[in-house]
C-alpha positions as CSV (number, residue, x, y, z in Angstrom):
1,X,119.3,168.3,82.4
2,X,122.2,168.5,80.0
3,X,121.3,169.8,76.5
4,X,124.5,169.7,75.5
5,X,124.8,166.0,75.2
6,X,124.6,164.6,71.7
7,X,122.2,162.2,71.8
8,X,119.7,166.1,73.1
9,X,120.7,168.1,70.1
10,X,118.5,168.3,67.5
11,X,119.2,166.2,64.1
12,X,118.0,165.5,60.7
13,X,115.6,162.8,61.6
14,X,114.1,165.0,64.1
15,X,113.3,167.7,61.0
16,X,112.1,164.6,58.8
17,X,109.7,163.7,62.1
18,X,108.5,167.1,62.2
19,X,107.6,166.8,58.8
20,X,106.0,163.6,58.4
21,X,103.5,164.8,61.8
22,X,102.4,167.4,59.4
23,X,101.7,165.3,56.6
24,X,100.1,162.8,58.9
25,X,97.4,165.7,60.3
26,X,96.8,167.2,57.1
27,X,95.6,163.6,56.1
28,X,93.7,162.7,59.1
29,X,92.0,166.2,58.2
30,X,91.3,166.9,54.7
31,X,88.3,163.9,54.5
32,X,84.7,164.9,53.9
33,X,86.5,168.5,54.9
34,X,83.5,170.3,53.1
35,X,80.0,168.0,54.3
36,X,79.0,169.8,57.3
37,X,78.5,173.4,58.6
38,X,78.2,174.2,62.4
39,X,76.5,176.8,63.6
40,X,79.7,179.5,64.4
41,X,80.8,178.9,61.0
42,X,79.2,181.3,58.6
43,X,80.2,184.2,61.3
44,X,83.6,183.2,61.2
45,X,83.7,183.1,57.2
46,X,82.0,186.2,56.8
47,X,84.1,187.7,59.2
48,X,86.7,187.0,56.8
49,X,85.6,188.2,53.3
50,X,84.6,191.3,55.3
51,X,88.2,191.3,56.3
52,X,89.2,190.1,52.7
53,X,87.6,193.0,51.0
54,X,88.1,196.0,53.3
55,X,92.0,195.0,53.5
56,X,91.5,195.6,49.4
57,X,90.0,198.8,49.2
58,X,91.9,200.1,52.6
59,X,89.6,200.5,54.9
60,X,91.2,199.2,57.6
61,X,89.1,200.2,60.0
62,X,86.8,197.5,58.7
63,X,89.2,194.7,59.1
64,X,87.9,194.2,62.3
65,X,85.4,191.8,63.0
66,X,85.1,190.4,66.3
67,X,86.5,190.3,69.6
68,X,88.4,186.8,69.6
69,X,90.6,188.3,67.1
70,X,90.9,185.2,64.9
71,X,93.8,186.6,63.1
72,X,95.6,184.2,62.2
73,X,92.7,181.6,60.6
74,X,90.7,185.0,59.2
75,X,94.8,185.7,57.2
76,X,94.7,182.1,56.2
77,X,91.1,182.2,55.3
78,X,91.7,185.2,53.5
79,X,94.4,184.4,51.6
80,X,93.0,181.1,50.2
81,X,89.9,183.1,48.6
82,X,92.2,185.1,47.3
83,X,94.2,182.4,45.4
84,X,90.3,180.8,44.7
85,X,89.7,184.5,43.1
86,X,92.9,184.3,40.9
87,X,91.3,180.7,39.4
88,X,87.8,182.1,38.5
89,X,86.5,184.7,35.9
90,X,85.2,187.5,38.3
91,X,86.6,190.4,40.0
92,X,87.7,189.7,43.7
93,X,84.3,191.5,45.2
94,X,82.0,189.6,43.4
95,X,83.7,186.3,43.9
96,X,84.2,186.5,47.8
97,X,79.5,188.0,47.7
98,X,79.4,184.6,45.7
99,X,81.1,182.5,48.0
100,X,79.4,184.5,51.6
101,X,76.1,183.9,49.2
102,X,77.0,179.8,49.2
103,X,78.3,179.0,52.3
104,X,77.3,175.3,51.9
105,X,80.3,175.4,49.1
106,X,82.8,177.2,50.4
107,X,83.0,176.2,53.7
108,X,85.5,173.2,52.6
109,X,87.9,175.7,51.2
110,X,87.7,177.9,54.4
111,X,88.3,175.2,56.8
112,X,92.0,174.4,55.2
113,X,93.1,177.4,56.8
114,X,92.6,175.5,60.5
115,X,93.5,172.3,59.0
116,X,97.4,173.8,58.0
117,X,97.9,176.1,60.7
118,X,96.8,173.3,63.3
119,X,99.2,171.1,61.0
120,X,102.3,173.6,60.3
121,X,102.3,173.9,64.7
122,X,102.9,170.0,65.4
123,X,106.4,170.4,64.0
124,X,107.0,173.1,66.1
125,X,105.5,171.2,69.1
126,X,108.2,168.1,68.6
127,X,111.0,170.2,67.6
128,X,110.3,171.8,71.1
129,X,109.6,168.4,73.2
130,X,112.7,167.0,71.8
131,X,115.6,168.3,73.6
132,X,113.4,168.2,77.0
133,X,112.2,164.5,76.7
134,X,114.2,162.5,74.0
135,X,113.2,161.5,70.8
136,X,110.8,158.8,71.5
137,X,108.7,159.9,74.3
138,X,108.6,163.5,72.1
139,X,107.0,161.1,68.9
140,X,104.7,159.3,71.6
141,X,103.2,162.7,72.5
142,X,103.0,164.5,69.4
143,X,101.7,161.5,68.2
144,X,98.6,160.6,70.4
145,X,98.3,164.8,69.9
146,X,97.9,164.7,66.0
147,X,95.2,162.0,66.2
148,X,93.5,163.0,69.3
149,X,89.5,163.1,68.4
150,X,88.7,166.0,70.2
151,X,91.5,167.8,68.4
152,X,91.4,166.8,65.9
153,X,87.9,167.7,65.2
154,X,88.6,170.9,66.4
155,X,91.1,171.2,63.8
156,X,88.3,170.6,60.9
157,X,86.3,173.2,61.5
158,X,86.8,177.4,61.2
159,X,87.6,178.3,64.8
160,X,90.6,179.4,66.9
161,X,90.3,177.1,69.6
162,X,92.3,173.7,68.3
163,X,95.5,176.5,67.0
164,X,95.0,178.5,70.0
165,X,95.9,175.1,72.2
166,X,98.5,173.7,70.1
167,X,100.2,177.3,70.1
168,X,100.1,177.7,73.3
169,X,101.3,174.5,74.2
170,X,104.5,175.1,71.6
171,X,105.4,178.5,73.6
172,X,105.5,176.8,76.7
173,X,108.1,173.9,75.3
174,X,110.2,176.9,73.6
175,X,110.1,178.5,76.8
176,X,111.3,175.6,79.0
177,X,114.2,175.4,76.8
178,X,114.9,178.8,77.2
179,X,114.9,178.1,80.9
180,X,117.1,175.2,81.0
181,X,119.3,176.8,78.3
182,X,119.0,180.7,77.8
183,X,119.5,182.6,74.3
184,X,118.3,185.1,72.4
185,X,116.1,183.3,69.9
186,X,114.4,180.8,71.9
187,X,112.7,184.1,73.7
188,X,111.8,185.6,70.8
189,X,110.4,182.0,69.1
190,X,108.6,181.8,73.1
191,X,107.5,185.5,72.3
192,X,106.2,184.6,69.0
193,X,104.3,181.8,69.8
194,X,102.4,183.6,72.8
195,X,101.9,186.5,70.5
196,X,100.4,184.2,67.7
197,X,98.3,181.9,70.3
198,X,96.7,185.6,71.2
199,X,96.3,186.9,68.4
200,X,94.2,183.6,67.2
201,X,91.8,183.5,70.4
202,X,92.0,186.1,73.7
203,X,91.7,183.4,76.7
């Protein structure tokens, strides 16, 4: 496979594709976001206002919270009950107890931190399929992908599983192009992609 031919190199309409497969998974996503609760869920969101409020007073030693790790949902998590804190009238402890106290409200909130990580990764997942298969069979895929059921459902609720998959599927297309065409960056994108998909769910 030649990478090198035109109609393989990467284009403005490719980053314009990307871009619109985020927008279409954050919509499929965000309805009735907040009407359910499954049973992992409060574990997972008070796994992350522990990890909220020891990061605060610096005891990092309580940032841990479980084995999966999670990171990368419990940072997302984390950083939108932050930004929920900096729109309310109490301090940052008593507003993440209030929210831990209420799951049944702030679940919704929690569960955008899957829904835009799951989202941000389809881009990625094209931009990657695109020089290895062509444009349209690269839209075809990432298309039945972001609408998927089981995936998507996935996506909707606080777990790592649906960004685990999706990462892990993105740092095996970076690493076939590193194969076919080896530099520098498209290791460490490969590295960074298998380091993430880790860091959100040990297999």
């Amino acid at each position: 496979m030649n990478l090198s031919e035109p109609r393989q190199q990467l284009q403005k309409p490719d980053i314009l594709i990307g871009l619109l497969f985020f927008a279409l998974s954050v919509v499929i996503k965000l309805p009735y976001l907040g009407t359910f609760l499954t049973i992992d869920e409060p574990r997972w969101i008070h796994g992350a206002c522990q990890f909220l409020l020891a990061l605060r007073r610096g005891e990092l030693a309580e940032t841990y919270w479980h084995f999966h790790p999670g990171i990368t949902i419990t940072w997302g998590q984390a950083l939108i009950l932050w930004l929920q804190s900096l729109g309310s009238n109490l301090p940052l402890e008593s507003f993440v107890e209030f929210q831990m106290a209420h799951l049944a409200g702030s679940v919704g909130p929690m569960r955008l931190s899957g829904v835009l990580l799951t989202s941000l990764a389809l881009p990625v997942v094209y931009l990657g399929a695109r020089p290895l298969l062509g444009r349209w069979p690269a839209i075809l895929g990432v298309g039945l992908l972001s609408v998927n059921p089981f995936w998507v459902a996935h996506s909707r609720i606080v777990n790592g599983d649906a960004l685990a998959g999706v990462l892990m599927v993105a740092a095996y297309l970076v690493f076939a192009l590193l194969l076919v065409r080896p530099r520098l960056k498209m290791a460490a994108l490969s590295g960074l992609l298998v380091g993430l998909s880790l860091l959100t769910k040990l297999p």
